[in-house]
N, C-alpha and C positions, 0 to 999 in steps of 0.2 A: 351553955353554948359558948359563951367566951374564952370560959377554962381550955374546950378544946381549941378553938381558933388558937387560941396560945400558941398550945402545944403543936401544935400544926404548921403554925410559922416557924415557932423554932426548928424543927424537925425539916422543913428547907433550907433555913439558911444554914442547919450542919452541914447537910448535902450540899448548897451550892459552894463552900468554904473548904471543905473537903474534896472539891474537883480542881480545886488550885487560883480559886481567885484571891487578890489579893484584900486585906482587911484595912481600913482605913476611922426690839413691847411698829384718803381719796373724801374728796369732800360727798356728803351726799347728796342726791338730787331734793326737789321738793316735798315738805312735807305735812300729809293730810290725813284725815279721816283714818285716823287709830287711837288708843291709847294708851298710852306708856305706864307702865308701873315700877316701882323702884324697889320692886323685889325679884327678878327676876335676874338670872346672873349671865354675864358678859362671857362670849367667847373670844380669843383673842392668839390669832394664829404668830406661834413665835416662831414655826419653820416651816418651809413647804413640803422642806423632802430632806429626812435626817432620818436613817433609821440604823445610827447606829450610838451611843452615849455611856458617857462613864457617872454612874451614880457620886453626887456628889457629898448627899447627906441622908441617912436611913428613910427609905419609904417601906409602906405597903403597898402592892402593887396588886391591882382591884379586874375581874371581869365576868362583864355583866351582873356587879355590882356586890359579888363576890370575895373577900380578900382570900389567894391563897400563896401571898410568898412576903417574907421579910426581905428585903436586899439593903444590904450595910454599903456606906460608901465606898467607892475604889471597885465596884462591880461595875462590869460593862453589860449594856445592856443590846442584844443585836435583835432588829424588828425584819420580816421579811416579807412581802404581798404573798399570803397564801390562798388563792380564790377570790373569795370577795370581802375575809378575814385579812389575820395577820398571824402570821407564828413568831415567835420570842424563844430566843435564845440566848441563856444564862450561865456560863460555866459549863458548856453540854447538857444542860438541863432543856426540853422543849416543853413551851407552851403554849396552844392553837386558841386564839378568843373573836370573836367580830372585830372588836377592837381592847385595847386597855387603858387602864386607869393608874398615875401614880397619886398616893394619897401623902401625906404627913406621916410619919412612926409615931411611936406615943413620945411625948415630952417636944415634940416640935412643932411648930407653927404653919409652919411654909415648906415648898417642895423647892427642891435645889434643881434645876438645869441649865446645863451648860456656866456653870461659876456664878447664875444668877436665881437669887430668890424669888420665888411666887407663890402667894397666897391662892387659897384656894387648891385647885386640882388640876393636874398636866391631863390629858388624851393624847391618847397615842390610836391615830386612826387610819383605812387606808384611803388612798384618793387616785383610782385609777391605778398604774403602775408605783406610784410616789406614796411617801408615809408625809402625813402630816402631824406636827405639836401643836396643841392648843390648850391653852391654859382659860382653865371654866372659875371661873369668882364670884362673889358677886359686885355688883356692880360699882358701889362706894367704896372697896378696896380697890378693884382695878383705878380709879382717880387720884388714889392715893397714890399711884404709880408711875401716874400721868404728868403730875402737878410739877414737883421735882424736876423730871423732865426735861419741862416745856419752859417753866416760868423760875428766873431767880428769887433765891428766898430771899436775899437782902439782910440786913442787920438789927437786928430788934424785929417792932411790928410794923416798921415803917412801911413794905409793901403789903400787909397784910390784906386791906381791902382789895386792892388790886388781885389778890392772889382768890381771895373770896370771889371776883366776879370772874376770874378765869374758869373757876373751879364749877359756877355755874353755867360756863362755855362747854369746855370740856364737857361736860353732864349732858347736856341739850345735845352734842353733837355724836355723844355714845347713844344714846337712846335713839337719835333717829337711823343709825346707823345697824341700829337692834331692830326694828319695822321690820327691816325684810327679812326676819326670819330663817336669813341662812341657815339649813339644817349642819352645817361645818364649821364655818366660824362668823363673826359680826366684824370684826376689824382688825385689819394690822399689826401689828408692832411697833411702824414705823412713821414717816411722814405721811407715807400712802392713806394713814389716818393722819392717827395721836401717835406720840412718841412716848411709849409704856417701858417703864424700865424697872417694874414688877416690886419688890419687898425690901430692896438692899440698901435705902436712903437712909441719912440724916432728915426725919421726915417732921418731927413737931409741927413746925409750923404750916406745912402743906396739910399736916392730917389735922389739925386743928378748922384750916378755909374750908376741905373736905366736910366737916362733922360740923359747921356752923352754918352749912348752905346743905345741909343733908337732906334728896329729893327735890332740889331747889332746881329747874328749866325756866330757862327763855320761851315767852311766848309771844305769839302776834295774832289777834282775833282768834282767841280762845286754844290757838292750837299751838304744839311746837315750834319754834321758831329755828331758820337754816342759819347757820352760827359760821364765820369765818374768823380764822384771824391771824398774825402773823407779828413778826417783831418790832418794829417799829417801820410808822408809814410816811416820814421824812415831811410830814408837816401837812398832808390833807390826807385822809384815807379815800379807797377807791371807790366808783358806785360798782357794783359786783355784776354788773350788765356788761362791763366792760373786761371782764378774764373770764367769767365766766359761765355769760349768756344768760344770767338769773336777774329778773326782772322785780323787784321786791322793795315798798316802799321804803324798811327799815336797812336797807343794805344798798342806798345812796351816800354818796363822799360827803365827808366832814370836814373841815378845819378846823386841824389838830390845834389851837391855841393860836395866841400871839407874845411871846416866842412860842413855838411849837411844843408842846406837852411831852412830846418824845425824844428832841432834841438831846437829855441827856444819857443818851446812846452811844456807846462806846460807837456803834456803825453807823451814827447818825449819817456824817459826811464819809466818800470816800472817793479812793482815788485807782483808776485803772489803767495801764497805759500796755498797748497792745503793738509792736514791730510790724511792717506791713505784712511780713510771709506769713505772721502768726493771725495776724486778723483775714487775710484772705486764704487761709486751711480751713477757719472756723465757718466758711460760706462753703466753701468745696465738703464740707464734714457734713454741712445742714441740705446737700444737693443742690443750693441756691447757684454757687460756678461748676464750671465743668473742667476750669485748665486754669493752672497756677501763673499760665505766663502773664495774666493782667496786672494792671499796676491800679494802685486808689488812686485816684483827680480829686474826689472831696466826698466827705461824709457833712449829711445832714438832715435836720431835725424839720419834718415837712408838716408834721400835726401832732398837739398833745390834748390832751382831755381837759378838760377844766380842771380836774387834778391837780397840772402840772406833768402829768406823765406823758411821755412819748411812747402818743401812738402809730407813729407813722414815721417810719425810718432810712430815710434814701442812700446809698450807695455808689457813686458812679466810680465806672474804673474803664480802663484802658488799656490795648494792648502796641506793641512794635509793630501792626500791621494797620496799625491807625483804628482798630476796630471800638466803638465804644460800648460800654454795658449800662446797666442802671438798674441795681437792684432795690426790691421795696420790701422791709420786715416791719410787721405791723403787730401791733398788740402787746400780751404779755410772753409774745414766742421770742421778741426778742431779745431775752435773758436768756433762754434754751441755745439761740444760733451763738451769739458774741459768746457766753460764756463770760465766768473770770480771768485774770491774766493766764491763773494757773491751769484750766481746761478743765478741771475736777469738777467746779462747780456752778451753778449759772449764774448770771446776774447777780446782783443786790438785788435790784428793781430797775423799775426805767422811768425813774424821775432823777433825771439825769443832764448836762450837757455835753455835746460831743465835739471835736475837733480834732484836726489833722497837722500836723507838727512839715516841718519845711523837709525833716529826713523822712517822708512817711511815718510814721508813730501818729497812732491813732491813740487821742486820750479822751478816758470818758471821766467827768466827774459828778459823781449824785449824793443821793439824800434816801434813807430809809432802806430797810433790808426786809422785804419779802412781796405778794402780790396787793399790797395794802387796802383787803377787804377787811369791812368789818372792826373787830378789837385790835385795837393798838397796843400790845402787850409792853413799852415799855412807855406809852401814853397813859395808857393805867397803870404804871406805876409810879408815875410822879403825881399826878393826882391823888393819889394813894399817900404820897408823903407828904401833900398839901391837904391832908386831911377831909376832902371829898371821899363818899361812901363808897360800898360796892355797888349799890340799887343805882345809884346818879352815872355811876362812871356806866354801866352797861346803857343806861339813855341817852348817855351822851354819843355812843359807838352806835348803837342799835337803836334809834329813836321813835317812837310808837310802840315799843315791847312793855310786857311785864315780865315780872320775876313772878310764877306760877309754883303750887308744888304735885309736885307727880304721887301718884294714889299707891 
């Protein structure tokens, strides 16, 4: 049977080289009453809608579970909704499947797309009018993907614990993220999860935390536990009732240390300073004004959490017709309205002070860069080089949990 699959592959890709081609990675809600296994492999949507790609490195390309083409790289590959399929087109070659499958060629490990490696197998599936990518793994390689990523590797093994109890974050937040069974895909690419950036690292040390915390989850009273975290949380992390309405013993604010644990963060402190026209666009942008002619009277800080973070953020302005305004941004929204100076991206955080300069210039200056639930990713890394474990460091973020292993 293989003999002829051989011959069968090659016998396409004479055909398709003879037709003139050329030869050459959303937090989740609560989680309950299931259970997780760590055999089970991750879906992980890398596009929504791409149907069209230039093979980068030899595949087989599989349907309904099938192999019936070889394509060497520098082939383009064109996908199109055909019904409730998809038709594929190769050098003028057509081919009609539900969906398809790119697999590895022999001698290769990984499937090449778009200039980035991934373990495991691409799908190529339809979704309504749009072609979706997803890349099927299983699930401790996808981490492997993750890790790199998200977390610095650092120099020697001095973050390694650190990286060890990300790696048990990460895990915990893949698998609950796998519960719902999406028949398409489990998770993102992007922040919208995890930040998966597939096979093409300098990985040792990530795939070593990987393979040394292997099925290793966060739990809290016998079940999964809801894992946040972000880069450093400028010296208390948050209770997560407060971003993100999740009411959860172990996902109450901490004090990060005394100096703070995360403080050696390149963003520990930072500095932003906003022109008036540019900070009163950024309220006309968020719908909060309606007309550029007001002027700032004073910006100020009306309530913060025991954090430290400002929750509650006044604005008063003015116009030439004597009219006055008084706006109120509350919470973690606003990072989303101020933005950074440069408008690209939002906030740090908002554990911050604010003030109004005599030329209007609005300057903000804070501490910590993200919504600081949860793990303090650059808090476990100095504890990490102060020789504290990975088990301690996650009780110290997460306190009440265990470190469980999935079946």
């Amino acid at each position: 049977m293989y003999r002829i699959l051989s011959c069968f592959l090659f016998l396409v890709v004479i055909l398709l080289f003879l037709s003139g081609c050329s030869s050459s990675r959303r937090f989740a809600g609560r989680t309950r009453n299931y259970s997780p296994s760590n055999s089970e492999p991750i879906n992980v949507l890398l596009s929504d809608n791409n149907s069209s790609f230039v093979v980068d490195n030899p595949i087989i390309l599989y349907k309904k579970e099938r192999a019936f083409a070889l394509v060497k790289n520098g082939n383009r590959l064109n996908f199109r909704v055909d019904g409730a399929g998809l038709s594929l087109n190769i050098a003028g070659q057509l081919f009609n499947a539900e969906y398809f499958e790119m697999k590895p060629a022999e001698g290769e490990n990984t499937v090449s797309y778009k200039g980035r490696k991934y373990f495991g197998i691409i799908k190529i599936i339809p979704n309504g009018k749009s072609i979706r990518i997803i890349n099927r793994l299983p699930l401790e390689d996808y981490l492997k993907g993750v890790i790199p990523a998200e977390m610095p590797m650092g120099k020697g093994d001095s973050y390694f614990q650190a990286l060890k109890a990300f790696a048990i974050c990460a895990r915990t937040y893949a698998v609950d993220r796998m519960k719902d069974n999406n028949s398409l895909f489990d998770v993102y690419v992007d922040t919208r999860d995890q930040v998966y950036g597939g096979a093409g690292y300098d990985r040792e040390l990530g795939d070593s935390a990987v393979d040394e915390t292997a099925g290793m989850i966060l739990t809290y009273d016998g079940n999964p536990a809801l894992v946040y975290y972000h880069s450093s949380c400028g010296g208390h992390t948050e209770d997560a009732s407060k971003v993100f309405g999740v009411d959860e013993p172990y996902l109450k604010g901490v004090k990060d240390g005394d100096p703070p644990n995360c403080s050696i963060a390149s963003n520990f402190y930072w500095t932003e300073r906003y022109p008036e026209r540019i900070f009163i666009e950024r309220l006309i942008n968020a719908g909060l004004l309606s007309s550029g002619s007001y002027s700032i009277k004073n910006v100020e800080v009306k309530n913060r959490d025991e954090s430290g973070r400002v929750s509650v953020l006044l604005v008063s302005l003015s116009n030439s017709e004597g009219d006055n305004k008084n706006i109120i941004i509350e919470g973690n929204r606003i990072r989303s309205v101020i933005k950074r100076t440069n408008g690209s991206d939002i906030l740090r955080s908002t554990m911050f002070d604010i003030s109004l300069n005599e030329d209007k210039t609005v300057i903000i200056n804070g501490r910590g860069y993200g919504h600081g639930v949860g793990l303090c990713q650059w808090g476990a890394i100095n504890q990490s080089i102060n020789g504290i474990g990975y088990k301690q460091i996650l009780s110290f973020y997460f306190p009440g949990t265990e470190v469980s292993k999935l079946k």
